[in-house]
Residue frames relative to the residue before (quaternion, step in Angstrom):
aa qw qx qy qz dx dy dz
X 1.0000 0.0000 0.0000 0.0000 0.00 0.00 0.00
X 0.6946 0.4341 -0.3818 0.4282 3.65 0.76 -0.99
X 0.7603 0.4338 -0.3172 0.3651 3.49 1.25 -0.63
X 0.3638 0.5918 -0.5613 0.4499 3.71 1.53 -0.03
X 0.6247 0.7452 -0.0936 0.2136 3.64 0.91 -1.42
X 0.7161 0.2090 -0.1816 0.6408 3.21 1.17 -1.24
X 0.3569 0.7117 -0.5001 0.3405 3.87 1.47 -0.10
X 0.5475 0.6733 -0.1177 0.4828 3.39 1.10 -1.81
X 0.8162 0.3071 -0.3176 0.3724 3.32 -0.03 -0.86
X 0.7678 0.4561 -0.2096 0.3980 3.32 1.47 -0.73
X 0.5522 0.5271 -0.4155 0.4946 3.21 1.24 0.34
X 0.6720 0.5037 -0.3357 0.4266 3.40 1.02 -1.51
X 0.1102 -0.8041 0.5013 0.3000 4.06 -0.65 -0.04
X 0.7275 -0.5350 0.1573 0.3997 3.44 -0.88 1.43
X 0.5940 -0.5875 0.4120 0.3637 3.44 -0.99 0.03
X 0.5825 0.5535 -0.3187 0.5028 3.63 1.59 -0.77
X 0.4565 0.6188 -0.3575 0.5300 3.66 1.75 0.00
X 0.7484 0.4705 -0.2805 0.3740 3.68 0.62 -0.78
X 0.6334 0.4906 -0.2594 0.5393 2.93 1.51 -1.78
X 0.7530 0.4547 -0.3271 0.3453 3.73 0.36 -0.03
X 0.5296 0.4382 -0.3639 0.6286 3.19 1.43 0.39
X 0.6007 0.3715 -0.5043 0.4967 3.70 0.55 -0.18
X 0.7734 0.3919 -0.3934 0.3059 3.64 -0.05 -1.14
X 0.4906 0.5472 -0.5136 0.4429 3.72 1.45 -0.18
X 0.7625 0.3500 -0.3257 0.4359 3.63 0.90 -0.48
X 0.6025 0.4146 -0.4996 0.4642 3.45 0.21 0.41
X 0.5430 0.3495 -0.4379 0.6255 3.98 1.00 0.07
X 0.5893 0.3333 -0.6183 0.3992 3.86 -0.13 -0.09
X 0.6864 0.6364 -0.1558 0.3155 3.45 0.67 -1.29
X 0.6730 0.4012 -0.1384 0.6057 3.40 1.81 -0.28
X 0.5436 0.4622 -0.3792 0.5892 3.01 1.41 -0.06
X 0.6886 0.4758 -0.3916 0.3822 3.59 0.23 -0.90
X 0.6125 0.6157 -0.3141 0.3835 3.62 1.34 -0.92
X 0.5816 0.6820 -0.1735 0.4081 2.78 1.12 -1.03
X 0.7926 0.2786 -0.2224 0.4947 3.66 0.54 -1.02
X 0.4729 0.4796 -0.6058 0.4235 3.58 0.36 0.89
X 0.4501 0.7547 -0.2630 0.3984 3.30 1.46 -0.54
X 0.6499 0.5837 -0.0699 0.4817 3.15 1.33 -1.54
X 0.7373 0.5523 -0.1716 0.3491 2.69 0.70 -0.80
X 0.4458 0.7468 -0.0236 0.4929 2.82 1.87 -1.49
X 0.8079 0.2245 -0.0512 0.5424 3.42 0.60 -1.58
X 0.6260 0.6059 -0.3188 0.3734 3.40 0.84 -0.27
X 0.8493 0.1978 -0.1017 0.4788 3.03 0.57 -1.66
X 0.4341 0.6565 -0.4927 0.3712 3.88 1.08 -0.06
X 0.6635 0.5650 -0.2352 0.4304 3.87 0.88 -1.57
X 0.5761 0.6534 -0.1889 0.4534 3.29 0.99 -1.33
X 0.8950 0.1868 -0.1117 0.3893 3.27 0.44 -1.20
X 0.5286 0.4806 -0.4366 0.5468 3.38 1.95 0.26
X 0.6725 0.5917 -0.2852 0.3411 3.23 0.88 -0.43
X 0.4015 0.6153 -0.2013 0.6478 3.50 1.88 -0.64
X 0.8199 0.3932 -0.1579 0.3851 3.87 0.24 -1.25
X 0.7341 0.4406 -0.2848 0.4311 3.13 1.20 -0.31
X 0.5161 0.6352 -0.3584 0.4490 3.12 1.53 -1.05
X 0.6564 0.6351 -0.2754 0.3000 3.44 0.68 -1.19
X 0.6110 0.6179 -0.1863 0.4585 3.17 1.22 -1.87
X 0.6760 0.6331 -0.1858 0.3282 3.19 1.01 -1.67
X 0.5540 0.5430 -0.2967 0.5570 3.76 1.24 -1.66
X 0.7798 0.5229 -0.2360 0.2505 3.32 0.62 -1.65
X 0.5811 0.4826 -0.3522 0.5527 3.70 1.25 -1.03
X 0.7875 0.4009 -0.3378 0.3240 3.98 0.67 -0.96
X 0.7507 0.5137 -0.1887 0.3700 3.73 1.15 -0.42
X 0.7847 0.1705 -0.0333 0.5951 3.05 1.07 -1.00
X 0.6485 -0.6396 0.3728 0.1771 3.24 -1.07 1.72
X 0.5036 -0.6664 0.4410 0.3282 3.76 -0.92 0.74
X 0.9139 -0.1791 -0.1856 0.3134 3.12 -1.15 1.46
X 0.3016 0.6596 -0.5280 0.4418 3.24 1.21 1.99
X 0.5925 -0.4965 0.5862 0.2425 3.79 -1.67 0.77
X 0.0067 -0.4976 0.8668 0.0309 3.51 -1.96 0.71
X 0.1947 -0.7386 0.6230 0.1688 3.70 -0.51 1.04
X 0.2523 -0.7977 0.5451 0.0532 3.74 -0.17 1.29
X 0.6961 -0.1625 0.0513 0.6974 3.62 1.05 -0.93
X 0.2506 -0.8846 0.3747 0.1193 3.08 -0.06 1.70
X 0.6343 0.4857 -0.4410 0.4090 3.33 -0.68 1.72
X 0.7800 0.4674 0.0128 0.4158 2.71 1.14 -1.41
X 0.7804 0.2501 0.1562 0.5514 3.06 1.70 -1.88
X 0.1883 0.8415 -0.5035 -0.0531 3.45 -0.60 0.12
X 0.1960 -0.6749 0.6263 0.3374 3.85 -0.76 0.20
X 0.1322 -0.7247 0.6758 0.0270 3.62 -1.52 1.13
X 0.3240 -0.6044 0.7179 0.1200 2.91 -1.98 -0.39
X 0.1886 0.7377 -0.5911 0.2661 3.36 0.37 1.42
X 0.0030 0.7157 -0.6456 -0.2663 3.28 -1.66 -0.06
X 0.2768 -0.7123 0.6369 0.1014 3.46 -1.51 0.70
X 0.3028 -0.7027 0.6357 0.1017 3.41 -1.22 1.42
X 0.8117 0.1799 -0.3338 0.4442 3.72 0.30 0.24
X 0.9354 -0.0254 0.0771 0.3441 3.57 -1.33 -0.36
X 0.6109 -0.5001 0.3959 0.4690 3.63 -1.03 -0.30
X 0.8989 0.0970 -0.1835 0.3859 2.92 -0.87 1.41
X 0.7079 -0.4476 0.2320 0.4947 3.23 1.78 0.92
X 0.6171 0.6328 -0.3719 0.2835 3.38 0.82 -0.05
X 0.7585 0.0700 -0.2183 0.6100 3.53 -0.62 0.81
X 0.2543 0.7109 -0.6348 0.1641 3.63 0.39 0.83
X 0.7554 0.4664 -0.2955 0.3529 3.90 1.07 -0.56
X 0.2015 0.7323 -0.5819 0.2908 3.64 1.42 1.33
X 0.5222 -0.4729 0.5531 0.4446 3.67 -1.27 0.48
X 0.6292 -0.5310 0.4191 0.3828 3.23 -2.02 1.13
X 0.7766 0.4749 -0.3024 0.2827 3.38 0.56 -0.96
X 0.7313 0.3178 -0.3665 0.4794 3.41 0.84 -0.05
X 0.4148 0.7592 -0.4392 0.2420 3.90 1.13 -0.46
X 0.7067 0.4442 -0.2906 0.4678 3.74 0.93 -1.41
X 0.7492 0.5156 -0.2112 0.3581 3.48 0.52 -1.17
X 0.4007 0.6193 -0.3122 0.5987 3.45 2.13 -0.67
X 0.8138 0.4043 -0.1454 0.3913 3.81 -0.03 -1.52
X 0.5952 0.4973 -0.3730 0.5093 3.59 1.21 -1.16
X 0.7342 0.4974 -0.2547 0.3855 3.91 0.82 -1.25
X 0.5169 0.6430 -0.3410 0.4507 3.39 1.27 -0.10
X 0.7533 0.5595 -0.1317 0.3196 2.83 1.00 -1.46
X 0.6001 0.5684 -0.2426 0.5079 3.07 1.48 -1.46
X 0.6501 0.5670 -0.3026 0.4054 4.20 1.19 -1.07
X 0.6474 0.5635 -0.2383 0.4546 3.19 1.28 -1.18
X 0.6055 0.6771 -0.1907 0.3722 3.54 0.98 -0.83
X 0.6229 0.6070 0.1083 0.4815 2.85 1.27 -1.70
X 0.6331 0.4783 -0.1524 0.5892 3.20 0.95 -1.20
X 0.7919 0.4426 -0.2016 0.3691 3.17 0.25 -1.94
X 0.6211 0.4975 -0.3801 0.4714 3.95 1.29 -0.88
X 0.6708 0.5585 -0.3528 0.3370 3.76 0.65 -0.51
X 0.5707 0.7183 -0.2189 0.3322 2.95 2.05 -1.39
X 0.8314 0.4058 -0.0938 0.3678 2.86 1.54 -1.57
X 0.0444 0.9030 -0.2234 0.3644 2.78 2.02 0.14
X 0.7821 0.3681 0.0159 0.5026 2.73 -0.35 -2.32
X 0.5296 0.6638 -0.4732 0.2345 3.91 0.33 -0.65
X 0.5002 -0.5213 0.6385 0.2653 3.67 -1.38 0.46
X 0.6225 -0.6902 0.2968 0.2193 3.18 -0.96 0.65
X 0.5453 0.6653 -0.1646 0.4826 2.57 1.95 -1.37
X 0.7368 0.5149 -0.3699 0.2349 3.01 0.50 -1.39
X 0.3060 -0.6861 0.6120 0.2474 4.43 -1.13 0.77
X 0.8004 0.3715 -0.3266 0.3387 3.31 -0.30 -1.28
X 0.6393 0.4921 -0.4878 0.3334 4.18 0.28 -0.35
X 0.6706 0.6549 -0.1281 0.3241 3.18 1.28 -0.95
X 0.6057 0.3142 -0.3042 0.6647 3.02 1.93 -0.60
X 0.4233 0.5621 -0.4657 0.5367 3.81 0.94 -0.32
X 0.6983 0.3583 -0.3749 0.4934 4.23 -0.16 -0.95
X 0.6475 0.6018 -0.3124 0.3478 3.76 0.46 -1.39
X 0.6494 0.4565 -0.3422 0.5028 3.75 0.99 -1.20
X 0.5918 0.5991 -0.3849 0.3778 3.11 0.45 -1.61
X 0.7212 0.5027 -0.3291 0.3448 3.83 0.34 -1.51
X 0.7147 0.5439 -0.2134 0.3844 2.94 0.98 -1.59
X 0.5351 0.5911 -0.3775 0.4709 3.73 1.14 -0.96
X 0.6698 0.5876 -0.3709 0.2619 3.34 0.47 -1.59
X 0.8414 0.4030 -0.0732 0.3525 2.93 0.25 -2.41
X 0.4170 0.6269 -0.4593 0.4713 3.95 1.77 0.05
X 0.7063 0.4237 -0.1837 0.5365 4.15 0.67 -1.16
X 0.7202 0.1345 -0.3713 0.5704 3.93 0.61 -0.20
X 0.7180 0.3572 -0.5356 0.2648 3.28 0.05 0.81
X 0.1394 0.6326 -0.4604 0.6070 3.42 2.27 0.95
X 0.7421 0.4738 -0.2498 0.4030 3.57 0.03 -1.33
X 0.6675 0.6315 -0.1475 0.3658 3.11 0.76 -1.02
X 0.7797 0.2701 -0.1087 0.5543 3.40 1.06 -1.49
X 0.8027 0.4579 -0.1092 0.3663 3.48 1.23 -0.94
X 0.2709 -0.7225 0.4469 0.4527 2.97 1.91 -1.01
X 0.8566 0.2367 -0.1035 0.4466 3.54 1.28 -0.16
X 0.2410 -0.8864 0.1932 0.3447 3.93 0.10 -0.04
X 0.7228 -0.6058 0.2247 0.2453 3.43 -0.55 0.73
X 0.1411 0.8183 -0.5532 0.0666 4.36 0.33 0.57
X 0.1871 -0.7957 0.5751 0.0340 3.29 -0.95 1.54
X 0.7746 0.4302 -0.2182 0.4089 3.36 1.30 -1.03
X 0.0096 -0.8153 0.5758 -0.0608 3.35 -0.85 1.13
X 0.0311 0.7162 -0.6965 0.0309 3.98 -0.53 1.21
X 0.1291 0.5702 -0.7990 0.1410 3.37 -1.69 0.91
X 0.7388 -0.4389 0.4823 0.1701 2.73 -2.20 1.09
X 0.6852 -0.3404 0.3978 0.5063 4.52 0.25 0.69
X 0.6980 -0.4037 0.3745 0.4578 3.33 -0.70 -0.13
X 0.1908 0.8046 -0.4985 0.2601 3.76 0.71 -0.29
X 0.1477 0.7327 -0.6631 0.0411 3.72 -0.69 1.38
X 0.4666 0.7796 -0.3476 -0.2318 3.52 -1.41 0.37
X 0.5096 0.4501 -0.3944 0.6182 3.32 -1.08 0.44
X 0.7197 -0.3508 0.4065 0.4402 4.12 1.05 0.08
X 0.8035 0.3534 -0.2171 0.4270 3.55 0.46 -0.81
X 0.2560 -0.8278 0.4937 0.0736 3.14 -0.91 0.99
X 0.4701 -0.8294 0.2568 0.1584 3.13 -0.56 2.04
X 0.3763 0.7102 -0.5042 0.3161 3.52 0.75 1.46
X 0.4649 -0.4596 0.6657 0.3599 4.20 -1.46 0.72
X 0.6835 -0.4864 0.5379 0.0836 2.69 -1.57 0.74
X 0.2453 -0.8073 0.4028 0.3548 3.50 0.13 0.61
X 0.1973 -0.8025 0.5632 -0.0013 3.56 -1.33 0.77
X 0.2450 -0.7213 0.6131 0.2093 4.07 -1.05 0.02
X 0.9127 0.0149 0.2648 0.3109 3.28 -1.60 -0.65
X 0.8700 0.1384 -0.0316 0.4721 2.97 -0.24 -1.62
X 0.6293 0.4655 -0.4272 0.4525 3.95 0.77 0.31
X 0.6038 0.4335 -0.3813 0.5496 3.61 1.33 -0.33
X 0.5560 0.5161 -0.4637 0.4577 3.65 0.86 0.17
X 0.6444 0.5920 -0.2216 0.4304 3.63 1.01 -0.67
X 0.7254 0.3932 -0.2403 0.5114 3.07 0.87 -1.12
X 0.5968 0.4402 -0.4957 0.4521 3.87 1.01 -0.84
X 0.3129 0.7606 -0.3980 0.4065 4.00 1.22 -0.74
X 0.8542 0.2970 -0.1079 0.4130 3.30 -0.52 -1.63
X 0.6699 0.3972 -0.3958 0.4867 3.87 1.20 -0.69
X 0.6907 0.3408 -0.5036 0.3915 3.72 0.66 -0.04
X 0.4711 0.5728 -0.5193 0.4246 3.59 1.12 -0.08
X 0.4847 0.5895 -0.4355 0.4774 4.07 0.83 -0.89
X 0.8835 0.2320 -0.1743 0.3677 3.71 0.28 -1.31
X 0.3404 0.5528 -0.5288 0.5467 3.46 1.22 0.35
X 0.7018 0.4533 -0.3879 0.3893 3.36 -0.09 -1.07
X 0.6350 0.6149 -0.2239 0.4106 3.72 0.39 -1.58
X 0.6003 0.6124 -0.1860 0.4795 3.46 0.92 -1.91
X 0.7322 0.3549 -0.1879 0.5501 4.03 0.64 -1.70
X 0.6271 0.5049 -0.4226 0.4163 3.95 0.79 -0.64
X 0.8133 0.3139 -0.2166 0.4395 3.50 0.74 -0.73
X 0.5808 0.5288 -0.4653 0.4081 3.42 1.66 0.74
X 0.4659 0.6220 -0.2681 0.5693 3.14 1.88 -0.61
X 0.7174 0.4188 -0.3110 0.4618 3.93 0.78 -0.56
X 0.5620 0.6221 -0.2164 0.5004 3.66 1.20 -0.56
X 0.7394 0.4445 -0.1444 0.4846 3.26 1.14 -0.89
X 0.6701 0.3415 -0.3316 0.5695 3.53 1.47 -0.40
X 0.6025 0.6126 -0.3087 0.4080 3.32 1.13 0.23
């Protein structure tokens, strides 16, 4: 018996053996949770923090709705403001309902996006910087709204002076936090693409 016994002990491995392999997994498992987190805090600050500064130089240096010809033709730094969306859109809502339109958007989008990111796998890199811009983009333009009633657009490319048919061959001017969105929405494009052709591979 004593030798069935100590046989037992040496095959079987202690119990402080198990519990130490779970709690190594629940730290692997907090860590991984964790770095979407990172991401989160990292790149959101960064990119309000980038958007405002900018806005800021811009409201103190260069005169409202004048040109710095940066590469002249092609480029300019301005000093515009835009009452509606990124890149001018919906700027022709009535005053009274435009802010309260844009502020509610903002507040849904927020919302949305924190639950969105929520739900994420730890693992996962690219949604997380894709949610992070998005945040950061947002909360850079309502807090334009916020101080100005309107939001600040320094960057402006067009084609030389070049008009036709009436239309003058210039982007819309834009800042910081909308070029964070838009780079946003192309890695959202290739996440998406990326999962379509893991999701096709697999039924294959």
């Amino acid at each position: 018996m004593a030798i069935e016994s100590s046989r037992r002990s040496e095959t079987t491995p202690p119990r402080d053996f198990f519990d130490s392999l779970q709690i190594e997994g629940e730290k692997s498992k907090l860590m991984t949770l964790s770095r979407k987190y990172k991401f989160l805090f990292l790149i959101t600050p960064i990119v309000l923090f980038l958007d405002q500064l900018t806005k800021w130089l811009v409201v103190k240096e260069i005169p409202y709705s004048s040109r710095i010809p940066i590469i002249p033709g092609y480029f300019d730094l301005v000093h515009f403001r835009n009452r509606g969306a990124a890149f001018g859109m919906l700027s022709e809502l009535p005053d009274h309902i435009r802010p309260f339109f844009f502020y509610g958007i903002a507040v849904v989008a927020v919302i949305v996006l924190f639950f969105y990111f929520r739900s994420l796998k730890g693992e996962e890199k690219l949604m997380p910087i894709t949610l992070s811009l998005i945040l950061g983009g947002i909360f850079g333009n309502i807090l334009d709204r916020l101080r100005y009633g309107d939001v600040v657009d320094f960057l402006s490319f067009h084609f030389q002076e070049k008009i036709i048919r009436g239309v003058y061959l210039e982007w819309p001017a834009f800042n910081v936090a909308d070029s964070a969105i838009t780079v946003a929405m192309m890695l959202l494009i290739v996440s998406t693409l990326k999962t379509k052709g893991s999701h096709d591979r697999q039924k294959s």
